[in-house]
N, C-alpha and C positions, 0 to 999 in steps of 0.2 A: 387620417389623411391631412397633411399642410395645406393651408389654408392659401390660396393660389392669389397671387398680385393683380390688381384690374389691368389690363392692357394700359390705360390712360395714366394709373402712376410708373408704370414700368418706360413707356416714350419718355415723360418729363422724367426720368433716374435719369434715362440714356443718355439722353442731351445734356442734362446737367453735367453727367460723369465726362463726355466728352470734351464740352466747353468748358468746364472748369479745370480739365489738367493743364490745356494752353495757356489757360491764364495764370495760371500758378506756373509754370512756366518761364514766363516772358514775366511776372512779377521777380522771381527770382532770378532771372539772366538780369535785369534791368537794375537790381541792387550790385550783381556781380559787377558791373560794367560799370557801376559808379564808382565802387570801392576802386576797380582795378585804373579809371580816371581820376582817382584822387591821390593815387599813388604813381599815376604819371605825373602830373602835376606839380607833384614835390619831388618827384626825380628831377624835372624840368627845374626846378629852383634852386636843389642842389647844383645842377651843372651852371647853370650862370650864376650863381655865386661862386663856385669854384672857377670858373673861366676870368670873373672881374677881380678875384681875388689875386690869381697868376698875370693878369694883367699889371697891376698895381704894383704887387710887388715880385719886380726880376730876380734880383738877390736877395733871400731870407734865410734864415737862418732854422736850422733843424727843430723841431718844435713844436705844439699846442699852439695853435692860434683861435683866436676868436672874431668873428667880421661876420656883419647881416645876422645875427642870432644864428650862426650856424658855428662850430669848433672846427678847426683846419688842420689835421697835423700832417708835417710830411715825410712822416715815418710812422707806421702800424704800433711801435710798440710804446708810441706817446700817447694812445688814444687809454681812457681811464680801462683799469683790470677788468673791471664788470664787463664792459663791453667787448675785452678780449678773450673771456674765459667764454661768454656766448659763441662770438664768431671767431673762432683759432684763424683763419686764412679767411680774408673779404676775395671774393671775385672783382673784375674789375666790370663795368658798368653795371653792378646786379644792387639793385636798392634794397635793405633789411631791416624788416619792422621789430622794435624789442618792444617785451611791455612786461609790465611788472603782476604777476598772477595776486591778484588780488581775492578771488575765491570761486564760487560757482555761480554764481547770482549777481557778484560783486564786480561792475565794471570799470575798468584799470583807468589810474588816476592820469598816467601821459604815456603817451609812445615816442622811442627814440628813433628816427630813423638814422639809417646809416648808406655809404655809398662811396667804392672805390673809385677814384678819377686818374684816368692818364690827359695829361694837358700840356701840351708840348714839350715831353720825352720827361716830365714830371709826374710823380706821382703825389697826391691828394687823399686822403681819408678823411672826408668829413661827416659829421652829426649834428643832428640837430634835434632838438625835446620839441615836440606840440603837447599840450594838453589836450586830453580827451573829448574832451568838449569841442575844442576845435577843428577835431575829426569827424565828432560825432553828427556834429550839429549839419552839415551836409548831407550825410548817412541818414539823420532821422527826416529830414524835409525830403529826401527822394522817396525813404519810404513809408511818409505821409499820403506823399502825392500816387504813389505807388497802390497804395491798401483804398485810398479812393475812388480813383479808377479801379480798380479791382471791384470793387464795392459797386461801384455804377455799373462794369459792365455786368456783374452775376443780376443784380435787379433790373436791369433789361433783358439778362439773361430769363430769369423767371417771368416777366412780363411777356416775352413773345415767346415762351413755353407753352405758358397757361393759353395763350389768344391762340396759338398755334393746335393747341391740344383741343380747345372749344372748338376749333374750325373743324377739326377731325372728328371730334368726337360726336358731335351735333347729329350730320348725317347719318354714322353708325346707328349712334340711337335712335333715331325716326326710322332707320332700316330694321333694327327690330321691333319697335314699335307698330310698322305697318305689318312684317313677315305675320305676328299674331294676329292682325284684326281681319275681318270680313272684306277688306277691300283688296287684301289678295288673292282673295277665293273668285273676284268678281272678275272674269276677261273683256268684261264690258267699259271699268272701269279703266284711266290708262295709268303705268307704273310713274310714280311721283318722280321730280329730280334730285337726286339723292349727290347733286354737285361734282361726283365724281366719274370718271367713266367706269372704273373698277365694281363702285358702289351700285351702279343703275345696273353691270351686265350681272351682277352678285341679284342683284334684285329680280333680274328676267330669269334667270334659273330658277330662285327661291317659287317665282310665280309659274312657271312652268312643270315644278317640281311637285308644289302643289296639284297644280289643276290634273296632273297628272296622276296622282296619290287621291283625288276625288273622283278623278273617271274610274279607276278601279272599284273604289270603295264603289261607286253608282253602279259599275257592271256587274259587282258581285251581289250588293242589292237586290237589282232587277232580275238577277239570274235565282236569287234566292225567292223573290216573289211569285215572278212567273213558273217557274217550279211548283213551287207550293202547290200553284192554283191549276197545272195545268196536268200536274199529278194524281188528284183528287180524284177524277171520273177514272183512270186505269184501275189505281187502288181499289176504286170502289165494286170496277169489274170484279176484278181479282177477288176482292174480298166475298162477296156475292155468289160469284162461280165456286168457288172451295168450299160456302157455308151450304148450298147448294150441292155437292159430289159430297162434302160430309153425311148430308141427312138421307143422302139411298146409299151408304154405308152402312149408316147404321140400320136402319129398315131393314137394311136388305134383299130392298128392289134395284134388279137391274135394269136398267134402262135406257138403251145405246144411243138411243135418239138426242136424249135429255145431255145425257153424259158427252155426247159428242161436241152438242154445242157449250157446255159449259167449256170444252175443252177447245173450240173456238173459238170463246170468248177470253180464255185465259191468253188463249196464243197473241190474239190481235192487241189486249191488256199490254203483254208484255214489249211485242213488237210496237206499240203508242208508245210507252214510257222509254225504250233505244232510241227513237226517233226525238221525241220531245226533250231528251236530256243531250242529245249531241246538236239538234240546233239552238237551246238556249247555253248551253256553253259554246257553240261558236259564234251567236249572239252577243252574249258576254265578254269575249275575249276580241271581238273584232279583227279577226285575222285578216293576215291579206288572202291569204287561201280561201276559196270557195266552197258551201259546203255539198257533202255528193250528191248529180243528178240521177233520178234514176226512175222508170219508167211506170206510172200507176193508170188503173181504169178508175178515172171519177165514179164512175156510176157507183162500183162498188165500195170502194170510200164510202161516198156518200149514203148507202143503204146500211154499213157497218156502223159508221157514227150515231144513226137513227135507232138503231139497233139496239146501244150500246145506252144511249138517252134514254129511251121507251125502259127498258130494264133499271135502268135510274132512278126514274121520273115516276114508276110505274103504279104509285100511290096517289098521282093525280088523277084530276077528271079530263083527261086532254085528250082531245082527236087530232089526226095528224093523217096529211096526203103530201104520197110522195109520188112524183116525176120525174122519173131515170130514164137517161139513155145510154151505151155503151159508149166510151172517149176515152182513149187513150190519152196520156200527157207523158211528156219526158219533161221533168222539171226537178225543181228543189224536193222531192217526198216527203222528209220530215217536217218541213214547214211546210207544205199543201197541206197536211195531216191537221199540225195543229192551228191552220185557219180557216180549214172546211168543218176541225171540230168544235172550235170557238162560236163560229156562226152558230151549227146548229143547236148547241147546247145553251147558246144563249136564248135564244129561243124557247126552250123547255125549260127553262131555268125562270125565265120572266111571264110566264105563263102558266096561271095558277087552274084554267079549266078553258074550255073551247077549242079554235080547231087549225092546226100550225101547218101550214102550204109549204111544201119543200119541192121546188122544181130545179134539176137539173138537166141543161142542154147544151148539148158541144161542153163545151170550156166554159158559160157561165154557171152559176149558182145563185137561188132567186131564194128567201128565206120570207114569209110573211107568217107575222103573230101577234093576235092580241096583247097587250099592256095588262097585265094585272095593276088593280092598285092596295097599297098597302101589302104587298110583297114583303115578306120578312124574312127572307136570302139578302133583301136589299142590305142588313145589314150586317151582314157576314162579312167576314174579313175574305179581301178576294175579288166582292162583287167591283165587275165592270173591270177588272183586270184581263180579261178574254178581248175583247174589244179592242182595249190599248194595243194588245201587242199583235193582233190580227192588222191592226191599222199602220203598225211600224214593219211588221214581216212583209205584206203586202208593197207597201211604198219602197219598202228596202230592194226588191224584185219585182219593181215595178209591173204589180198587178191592180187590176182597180176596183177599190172595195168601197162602197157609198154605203152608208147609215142613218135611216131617215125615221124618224117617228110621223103619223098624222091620223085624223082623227081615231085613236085610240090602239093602233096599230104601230110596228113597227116592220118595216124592211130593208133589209139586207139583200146587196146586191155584192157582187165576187165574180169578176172576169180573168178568169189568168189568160197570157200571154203565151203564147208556143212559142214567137219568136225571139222571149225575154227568159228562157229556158235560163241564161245565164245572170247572173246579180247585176244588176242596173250599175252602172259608173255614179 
């Protein structure tokens, strides 16, 4: 792969290639312009020498003359053969430079000029020799002064390049400079001035871009977190009920009662984890869509969840009294699910023996339970993840969920809303 130019020498090429053709340019139009005034000049010397010449003298005689360093003749074919064998026919006001080819390298020792004149119904052929030097020496001081200026303007030329290209480039680089560091992940902090308006709104997408490529990454996260942990109790039904329906297979006791509920247990298993994986992917995705309400009896929620714990749990030493009434709700279901089963599993979760009060009435939910200490769930990956999102699904659907420890007890309190049925603004 070709190795690609930095942006910053490719501007300074540009400009250089730009401004350097005008001035090569205008240095050679300004050589042209001399040359072409140095040859008016002596056109202009020829004419008033041939005009003081016809002044002077009225009657002359046919012939080569010589007057002001210039030859006069007033017939073409007195002028010397060399000069005739050059130009066959002169034009009449056309001036004609001879010069002697001296080589390639080698610059010609004199130039002759030559020039037909009519001067009052007379005709004039005169020449005159300069030496080289004489021509030249004009020709080299224009383009002295020429290749100077030339030279001055390309080194201001590169001077307000370079200062031009640091003003430019400066900003660029602090804009990548910041786009990597920690301070555009921060919307607390505010976007630097980056001098340009181009550069600052290049800045605001860059930081927008981000934060917007980090809420993902966090919703995916959190979706992958809450998942995990809110997965764990269904799984473990499931797992439970089938290790359970295995062992009076193989036995070979029938047993409708047993089988029934294990087949109970799978169903509501299943219908927890539909519910739990469609509100934390609408959780995760923050739609503007709401997700379905649809119509449950707390009571029995709440005696399945207990259900579903106690079969869990069912290797502790723990007592447990429950207080139901029948209440209907029309709300969020999948979230009621998993913030009626957060509570109470939290509960049996932090509760290593004694005796866990679960009252349910109308629309609230009362949780109280001893504090084990030295719990060692505490340190399972997970712990206290139930809570967090009980406390964010709730405020999200403005329901009201208080969590309070005191002397050695915890309670949990849960009022849903009939008339927040819908997602809070």
């Amino acid at each position: 792969m070709p190795k690609k130019i930095r942006l910053s020498w490719f501007l300074i090429g540009s400009i250089l290639g730009i401004s350097l053709l005008p001035i090569a340019g205008y240095a050679i139009l300004s050589l042209v312009f001399v040359e072409k005034g140095l040859d008016a000049v002596m056109e202009a010397n020829l004419k008033h020498t041939a005009l003081e010449f016809a002044a002077r003298h009225k009657d002359i005689q046919d012939g080569l003359h010589i007057w002001r360093e210039a030859e006069i003749a007033t017939r073409w074919e007195f002028m010397p053969a060399e000069i005739r064998e050059q130009i066959p026919v002169p034009q009449a006001g056309k001036l004609y430079q001879l010069s002697k080819d001296e080589g390639w390298l080698s610059a010609p020792r004199e130039i002759t000029f030559v020039l037909h004149l009519l001067v009052d119904g007379r005709r004039f052929y005169l020449r005159q020799i300069s030496s080289y030097d004489e021509v030249d020496l004009p020709l080299r001081e224009t383009l002295s002064v020429v290749l100077l200026m030339s030279l001055v303007s390309i080194f201001a030329l590169l001077v307000f390049s370079h200062r031009l290209m640091k003003k430019v480039t400066r900003p660029m680089s602090a804009l990548s400079q910041w786009a990597i560091s920690p301070e555009a992940h921060n919307r607390a902090l505010p976007i630097p001035d980056f001098c340009y308006p181009e550069l600052n709104d290049l800045a605001l997408r860059i930081r927008s871009n981000l934060l917007s490529e980090r809420k993902a990454v966090e919703h995916e996260r959190l979706f992958l977190k809450y998942s995990s942990h809110e997965l764990r109790t269904p799984i473990s039904v499931v797992r439970a009920s089938t290790e359970c329906l295995s062992k009076m297979l193989e036995k070979g006791r029938r047993d409708p009662a047993r089988e029934q509920r294990a087949l109970q247990r799978l169903d509501r298993a299943s219908s927890t984890m539909i519910n739990v994986v469609e509100t934390l992917l609408w959780l995760s995705r923050n739609p503007d869509d709401k997700p379905q309400i649809a119509t449950l009896d707390l009571e029995k929620l709440v005696r399945n969840v207990v259900a579903d714990a106690v079969q869990h749990y069912r290797h502790r030493q723990v007592e447990y009294v429950v207080e139901t009434q029948a209440f209907p709700l029309t709300l969020q279901a999948g979230a009621a699910e998993i913030v009626v089963g957060n509570i109470i599993r939290n509960a049996f979760q932090h509760t290593l023996k004694g005796v866990i009060h679960i009252k349910q009435q109308g629309a609230a939910l009362e949780v109280t339970n001893f504090i084990a200490q030295g719990n060692p769930e505490e340190k399972s990956v997970g712990f206290g993840l139930g809570l967090e999102l009980t406390r964010r699904l709730s405020a999200r659907f403005g329901w009201r969920f208080v969590s309070r420890k005191y002397c050695g007890r915890n309670r949990a309190y849960l009022e849903f809303c009939a008339e927040t049925a819908e997602e809070k603004p």
